[in-house]
C-alpha positions as CSV (number, residue, x, y, z in Angstrom):
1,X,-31.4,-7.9,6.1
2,X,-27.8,-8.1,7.0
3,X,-25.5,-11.6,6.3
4,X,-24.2,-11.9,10.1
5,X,-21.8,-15.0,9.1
6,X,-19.5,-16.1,6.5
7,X,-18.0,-19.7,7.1
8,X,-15.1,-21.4,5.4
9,X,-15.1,-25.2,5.4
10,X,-11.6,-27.0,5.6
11,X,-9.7,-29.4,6.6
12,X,-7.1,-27.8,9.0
13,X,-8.9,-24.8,11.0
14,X,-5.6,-24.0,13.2
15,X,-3.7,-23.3,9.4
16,X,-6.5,-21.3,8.1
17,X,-7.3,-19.8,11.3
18,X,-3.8,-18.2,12.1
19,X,-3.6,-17.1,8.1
20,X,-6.8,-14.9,8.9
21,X,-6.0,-13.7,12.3
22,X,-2.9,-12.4,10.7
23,X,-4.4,-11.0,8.1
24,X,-7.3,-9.6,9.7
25,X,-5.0,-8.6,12.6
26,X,-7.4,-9.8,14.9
27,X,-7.1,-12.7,18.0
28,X,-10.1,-14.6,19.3
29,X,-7.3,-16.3,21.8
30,X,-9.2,-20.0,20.4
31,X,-7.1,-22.8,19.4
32,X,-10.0,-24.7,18.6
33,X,-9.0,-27.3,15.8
34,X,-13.1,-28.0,14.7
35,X,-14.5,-24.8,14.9
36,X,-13.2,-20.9,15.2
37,X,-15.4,-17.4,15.1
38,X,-13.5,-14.6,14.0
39,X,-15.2,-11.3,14.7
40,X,-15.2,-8.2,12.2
41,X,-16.4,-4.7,11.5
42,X,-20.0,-5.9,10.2
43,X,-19.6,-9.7,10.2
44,X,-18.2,-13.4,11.7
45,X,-16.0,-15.0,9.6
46,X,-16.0,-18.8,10.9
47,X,-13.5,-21.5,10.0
48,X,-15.1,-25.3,10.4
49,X,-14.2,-28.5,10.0
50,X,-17.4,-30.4,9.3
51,X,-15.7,-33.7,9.4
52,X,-15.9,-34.2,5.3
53,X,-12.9,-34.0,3.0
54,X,-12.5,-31.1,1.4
55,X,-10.8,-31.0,-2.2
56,X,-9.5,-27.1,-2.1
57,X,-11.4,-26.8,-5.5
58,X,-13.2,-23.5,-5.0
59,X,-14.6,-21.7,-8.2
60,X,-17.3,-20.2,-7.8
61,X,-17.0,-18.5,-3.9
62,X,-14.3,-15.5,-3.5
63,X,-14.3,-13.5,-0.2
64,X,-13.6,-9.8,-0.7
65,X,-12.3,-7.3,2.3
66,X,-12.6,-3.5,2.4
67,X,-9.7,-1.9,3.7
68,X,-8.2,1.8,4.3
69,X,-4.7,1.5,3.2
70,X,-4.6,-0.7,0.1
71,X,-0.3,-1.1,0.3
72,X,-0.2,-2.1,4.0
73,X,-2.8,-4.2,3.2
74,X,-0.6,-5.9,0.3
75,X,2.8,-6.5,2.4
76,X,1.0,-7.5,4.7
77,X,-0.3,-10.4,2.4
78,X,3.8,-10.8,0.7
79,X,4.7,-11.7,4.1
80,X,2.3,-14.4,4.9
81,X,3.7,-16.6,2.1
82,X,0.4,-16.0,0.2
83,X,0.0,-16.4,-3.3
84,X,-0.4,-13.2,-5.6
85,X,-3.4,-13.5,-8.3
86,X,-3.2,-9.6,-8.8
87,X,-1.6,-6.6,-6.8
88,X,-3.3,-3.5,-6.2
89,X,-4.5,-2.4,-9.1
90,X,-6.5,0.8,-9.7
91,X,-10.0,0.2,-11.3
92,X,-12.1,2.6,-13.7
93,X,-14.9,3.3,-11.0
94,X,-12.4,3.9,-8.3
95,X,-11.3,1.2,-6.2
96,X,-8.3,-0.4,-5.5
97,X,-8.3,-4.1,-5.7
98,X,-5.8,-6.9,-5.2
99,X,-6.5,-10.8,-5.0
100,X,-4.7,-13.4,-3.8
101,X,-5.1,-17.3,-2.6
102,X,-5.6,-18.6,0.8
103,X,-4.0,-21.6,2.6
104,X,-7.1,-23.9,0.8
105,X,-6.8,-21.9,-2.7
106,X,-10.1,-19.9,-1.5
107,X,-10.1,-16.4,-3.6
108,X,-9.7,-13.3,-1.8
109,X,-9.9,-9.8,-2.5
110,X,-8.7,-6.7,-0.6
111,X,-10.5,-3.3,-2.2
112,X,-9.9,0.2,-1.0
113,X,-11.8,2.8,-2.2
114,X,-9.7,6.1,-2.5
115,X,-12.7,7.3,-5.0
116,X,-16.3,7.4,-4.3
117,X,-17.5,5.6,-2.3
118,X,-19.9,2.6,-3.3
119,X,-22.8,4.1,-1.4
120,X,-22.2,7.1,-3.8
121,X,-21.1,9.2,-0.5
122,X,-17.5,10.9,-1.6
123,X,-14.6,9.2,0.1
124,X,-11.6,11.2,-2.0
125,X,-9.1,12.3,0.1
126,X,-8.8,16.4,0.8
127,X,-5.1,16.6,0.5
128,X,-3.8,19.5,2.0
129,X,-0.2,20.8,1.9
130,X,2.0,22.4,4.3
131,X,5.4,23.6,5.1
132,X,7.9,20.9,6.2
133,X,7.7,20.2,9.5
134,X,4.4,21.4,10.3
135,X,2.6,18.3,10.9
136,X,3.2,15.3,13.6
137,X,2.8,11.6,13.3
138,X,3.9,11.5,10.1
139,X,3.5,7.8,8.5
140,X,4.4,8.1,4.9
141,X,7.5,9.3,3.3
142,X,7.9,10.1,-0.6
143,X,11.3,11.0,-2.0
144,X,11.7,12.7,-5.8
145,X,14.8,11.7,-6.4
146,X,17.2,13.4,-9.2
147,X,20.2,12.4,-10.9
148,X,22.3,14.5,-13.1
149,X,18.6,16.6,-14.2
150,X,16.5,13.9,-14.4
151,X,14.1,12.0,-12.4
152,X,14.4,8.6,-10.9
153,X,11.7,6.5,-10.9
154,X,11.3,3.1,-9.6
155,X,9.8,0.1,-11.8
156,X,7.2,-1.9,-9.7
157,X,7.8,-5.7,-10.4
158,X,3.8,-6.2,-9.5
159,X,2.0,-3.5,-10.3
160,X,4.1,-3.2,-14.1
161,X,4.6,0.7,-13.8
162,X,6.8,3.1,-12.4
163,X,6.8,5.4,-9.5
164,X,8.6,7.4,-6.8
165,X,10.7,5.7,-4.0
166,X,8.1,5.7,-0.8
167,X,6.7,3.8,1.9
168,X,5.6,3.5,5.8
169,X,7.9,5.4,8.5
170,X,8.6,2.4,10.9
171,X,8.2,2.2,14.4
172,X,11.4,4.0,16.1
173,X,12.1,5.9,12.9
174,X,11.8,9.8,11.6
175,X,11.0,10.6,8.8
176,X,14.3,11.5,7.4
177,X,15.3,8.1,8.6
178,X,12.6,6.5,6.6
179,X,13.2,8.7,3.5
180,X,17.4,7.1,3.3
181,X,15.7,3.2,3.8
182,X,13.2,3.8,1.5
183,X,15.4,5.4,-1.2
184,X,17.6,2.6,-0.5
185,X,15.8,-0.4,-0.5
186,X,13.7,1.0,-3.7
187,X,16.6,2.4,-5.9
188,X,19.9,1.6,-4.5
189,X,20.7,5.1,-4.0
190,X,22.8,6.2,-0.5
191,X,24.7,9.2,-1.8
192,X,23.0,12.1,-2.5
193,X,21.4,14.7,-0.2
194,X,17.8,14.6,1.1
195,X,16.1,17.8,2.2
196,X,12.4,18.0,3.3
197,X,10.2,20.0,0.7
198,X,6.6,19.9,2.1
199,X,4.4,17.8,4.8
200,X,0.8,16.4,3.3
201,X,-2.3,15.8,5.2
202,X,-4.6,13.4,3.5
203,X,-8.4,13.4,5.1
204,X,-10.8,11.3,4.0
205,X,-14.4,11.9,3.5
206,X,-15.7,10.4,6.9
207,X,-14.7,13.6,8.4
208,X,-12.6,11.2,10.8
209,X,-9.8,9.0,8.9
210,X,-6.7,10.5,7.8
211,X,-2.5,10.5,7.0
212,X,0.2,12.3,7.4
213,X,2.9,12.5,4.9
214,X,6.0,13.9,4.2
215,X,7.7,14.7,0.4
216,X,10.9,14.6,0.2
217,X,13.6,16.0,-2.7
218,X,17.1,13.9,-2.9
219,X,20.1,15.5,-5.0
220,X,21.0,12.1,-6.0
221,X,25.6,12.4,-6.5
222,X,25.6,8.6,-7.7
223,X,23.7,5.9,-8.3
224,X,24.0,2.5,-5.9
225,X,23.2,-1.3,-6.7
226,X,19.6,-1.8,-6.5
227,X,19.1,-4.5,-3.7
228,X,16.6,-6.9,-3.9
229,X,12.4,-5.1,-3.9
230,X,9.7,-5.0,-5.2
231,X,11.0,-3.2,-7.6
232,X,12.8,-4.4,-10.7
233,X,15.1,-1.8,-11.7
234,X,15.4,2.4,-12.2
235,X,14.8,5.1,-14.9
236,X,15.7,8.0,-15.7
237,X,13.2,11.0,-16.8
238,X,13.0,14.5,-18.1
239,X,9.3,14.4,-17.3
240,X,6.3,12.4,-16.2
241,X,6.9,8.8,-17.6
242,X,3.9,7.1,-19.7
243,X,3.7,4.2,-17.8
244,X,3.0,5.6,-14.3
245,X,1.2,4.2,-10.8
246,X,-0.8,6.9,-9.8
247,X,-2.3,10.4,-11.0
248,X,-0.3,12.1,-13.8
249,X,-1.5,15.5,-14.1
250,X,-0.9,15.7,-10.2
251,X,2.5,14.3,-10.4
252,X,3.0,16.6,-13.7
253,X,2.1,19.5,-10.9
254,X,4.4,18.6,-8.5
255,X,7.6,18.1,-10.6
256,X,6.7,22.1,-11.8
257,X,6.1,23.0,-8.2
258,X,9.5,21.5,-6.7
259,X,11.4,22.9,-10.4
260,X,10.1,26.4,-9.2
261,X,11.5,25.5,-5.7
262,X,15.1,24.4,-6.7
263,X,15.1,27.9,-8.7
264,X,14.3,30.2,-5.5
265,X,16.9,28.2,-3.8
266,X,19.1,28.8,-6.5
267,X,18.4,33.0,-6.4
């Protein structure tokens, strides 16, 4: 047995309907104010108006949405206005949630699943490095920035923890491009000098999805005003800092690789 419908009952189907079209970055071309079918992956999410008033009290409902790229996902949400319960937070069997309100205060959660998989089939990522340059269509840019021997990490307003300057490579950009916004708009920093250390291939355990990725080291000459983020402010480390987004012992790895690769540059 398979649920084949999900409905939301409101009081203004064109507000809720355009939220979720935007945020399912779908268009059923309907602008239907009684009744609207959205159509998904596995399911119909329908928005009705059953002629009742509705008092937005919803307690014991929440919707919940799997998606592949939990941070897309999450601006995404920022720029529809909606309000933040939780940002993506990293949970002890592996997923990625975030939850946020829609227009009518409904609960919703976005999950990613960069662990296994709830079927028990392994989703992890195989990340596999290469030379800079090697790969195409890169889509992500990460920049380890350093200033005066230590590293600058960027203090995530929402997700309380710190973490490289990052993000998408926009449409029209390089990814050198993308690595100067990024560094920017995440730390303030314009002057230093960015040079590409390796390109990343991320493919995940359907044999079929997959990202490109590009790190990037920047011999930061002075710091800049921080402009206004996601991010609250920067810090400066010797070494992994406690309080940190993602996988230490990885990050630990990296900061020895890219140390071993200032010194051959240095020889």
């Amino acid at each position: 047995m398979k649920i084949g419908e999900v409905s939301l009952l409101t009081n203004d189907v064109m507000k809720m309907a355009d939220f979720y079209k935007k945020l399912l970055e779908t268009d059923n071309g309907s602008n239907d104010e009684v009744h609207q079918t959205l159509i998904g992956q596995e399911t119909m999410l329908t928005i009705y108006n059953d002629g009742s008033e509705k008092n937005n009290r919803n307690q014991n409902i929440c919707l919940a949405f799997t998606v592949d790229d939990i941070e897309k996902a999450y601006h995404r949400v920022i720029s529809l206005g909606a309000e933040i319960i939780e940002p993506p937070t990293a949970r002890p069997w592996g997923a990625v949630n975030m939850s946020f309100y829609d227009p009518d205060g409904n609960t919703i959660y976005l999950r990613a699943f960069p662990g296994p998989a709830p079927n028990g089939e392994e989703s992890n990522p195989a990340k596999t490095n290469y030379p800079p340059g090697w790969l195409s269509d890169i889509s992500f840019v990460v920049i380890f920035a350093n200033y005066q021997g230590k590293w600058v990490y960027c203090w995530h307003k929402y997700r309380e923890s710190f973490e490289h300057p990052g993000g998408h490579v926009e449409q029209g950009e390089t990814p050198l491009q993308a690595a100067k916004r990024e560094l920017y708009e995440e730390s303030g920093i314009t002057d230093c000098r960015l040079v590409p250390l390796w390109d990343y291939e991320q493919r995940w355990g359907d044999g079929v999805g997959k990202n490109n990725g590009r790190v990037f080291y920047a011999e930061v000459h002075s710091l800049g005003e921080l402009p206004e983020s996601e991010m609250s402010h920067i810090q400066l480390f010797e070494s992994v800092p406690e309080n940190y987004t993602y996988d230490s012992a990885e990050e630990a790895q990296d900061l020895e690789r890219i140390g071993r690769m200032l010194q051959a540059f240095r020889e």
